[in-house]
C-alpha positions in Angstrom: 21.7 1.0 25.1 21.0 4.1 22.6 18.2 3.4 19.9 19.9 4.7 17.1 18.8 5.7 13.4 20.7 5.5 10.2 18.8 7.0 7.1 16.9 4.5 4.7 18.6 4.3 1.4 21.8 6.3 3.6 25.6 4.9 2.0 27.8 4.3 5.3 29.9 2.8 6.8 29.4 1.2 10.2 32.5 2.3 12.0 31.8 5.7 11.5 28.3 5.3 13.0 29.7 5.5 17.1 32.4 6.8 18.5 34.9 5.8 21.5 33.9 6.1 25.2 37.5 6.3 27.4 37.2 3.4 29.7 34.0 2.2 28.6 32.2 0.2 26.6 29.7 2.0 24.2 26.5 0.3 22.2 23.7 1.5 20.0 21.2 -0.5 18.5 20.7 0.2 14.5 17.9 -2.1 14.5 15.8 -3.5 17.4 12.6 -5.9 15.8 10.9 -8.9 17.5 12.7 -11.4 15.2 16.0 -9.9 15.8 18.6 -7.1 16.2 21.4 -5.1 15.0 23.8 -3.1 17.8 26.7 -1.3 17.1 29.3 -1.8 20.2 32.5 0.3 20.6 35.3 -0.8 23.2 38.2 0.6 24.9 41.2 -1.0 25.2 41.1 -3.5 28.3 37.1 -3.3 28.7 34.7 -6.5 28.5 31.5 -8.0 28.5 31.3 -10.5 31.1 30.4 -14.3 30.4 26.9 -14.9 29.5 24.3 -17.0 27.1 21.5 -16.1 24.8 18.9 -18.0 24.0 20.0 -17.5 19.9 23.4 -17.5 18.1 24.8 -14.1 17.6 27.2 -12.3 14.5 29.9 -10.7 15.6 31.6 -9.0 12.6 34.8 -6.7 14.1 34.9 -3.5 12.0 38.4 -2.2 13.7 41.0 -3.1 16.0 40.9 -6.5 17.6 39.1 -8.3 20.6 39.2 -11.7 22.6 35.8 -13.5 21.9 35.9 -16.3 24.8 33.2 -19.2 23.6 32.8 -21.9 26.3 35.9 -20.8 28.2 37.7 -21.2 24.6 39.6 -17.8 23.4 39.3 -16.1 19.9 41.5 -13.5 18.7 39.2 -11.7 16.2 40.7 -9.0 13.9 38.9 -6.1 11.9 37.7 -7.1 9.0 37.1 -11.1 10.4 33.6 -12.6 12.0 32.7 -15.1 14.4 29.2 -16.6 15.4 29.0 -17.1 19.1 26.4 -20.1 19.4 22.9 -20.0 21.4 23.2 -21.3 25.0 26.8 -21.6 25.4 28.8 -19.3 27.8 30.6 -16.7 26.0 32.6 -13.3 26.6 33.7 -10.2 24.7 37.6 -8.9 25.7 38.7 -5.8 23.9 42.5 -6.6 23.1 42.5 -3.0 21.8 40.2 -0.4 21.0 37.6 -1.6 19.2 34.0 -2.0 17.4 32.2 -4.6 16.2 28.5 -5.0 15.3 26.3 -7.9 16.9 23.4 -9.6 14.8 21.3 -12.0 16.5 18.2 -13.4 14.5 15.4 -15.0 17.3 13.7 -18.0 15.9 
C-alpha cells in the first residue's frame, strides 16, 4: 500500500486522487493515524479482496462504478455515489462488478 499525500486546505475530489491498475487492484492510504485510516482503493473489473475480519467497523463509500460487498456470506450490490459499513469481526469481501473505487474509513476504538 502507497502512503499517499493530498495538500492541506487542497479542493478535490477523491476519484481523481488514483488511477486504474489493468487486472489489479490498486490502494493508497490518504491518512494512516493510530486511531484510524483513510485508503483510497481502485479495482478492475472482475478483481477482489478475499474474505476477511477486522477487529473495527469499516466505511466503504463507492466513488464510481459498482462492486459486490459480501458481509457474512450476504451480497451487496453497491453503486457510486452509495455507502455501506462493513461491521467489526464479521467475515466480509470486496467484488469489483466493474471497474471501480471506493474509499475505506475505519476508526480503531
Amino acid at each position: 500500500m502507497d502512503n499517499y499525500k493530498i495538500d492541506l486546505s487542497e479542493v478535490f475530489e477523491f476519484k481523481n486522487k488514483i488511477d486504474y491498475s489493468t487486472g489489479g487492484v490498486v490502494s493508497k492510504k490518504v491518512i494512516q493515524k493510530g486511531t484510524g485510516n483513510v485508503t483510497l482503493f481502485v479495482f478492475d473489473k472482475g478483481q477482489e479482496l478475499s474474505e476477511h475480519s477486522t477487529p473495527f467497523n469499516a466505511l466503504v463509500q463507492v466513488l464510481e462504478g459498482e462492486a459486490m460487498i459480501v458481509i457474512s456470506k450476504v451480497g451487496y450490490l453497491v453503486k457510486g455515489g452509495q455507502s455501506i459499513i462493513m461491521p467489526a469481526n464479521l467475515p466480509h469481501a470486496v467484488k469489483a462488478k466493474e471497474k471501480f473505487k471506493m474509499l475505506l474509513t475505519m476508526i480503531k476504538e
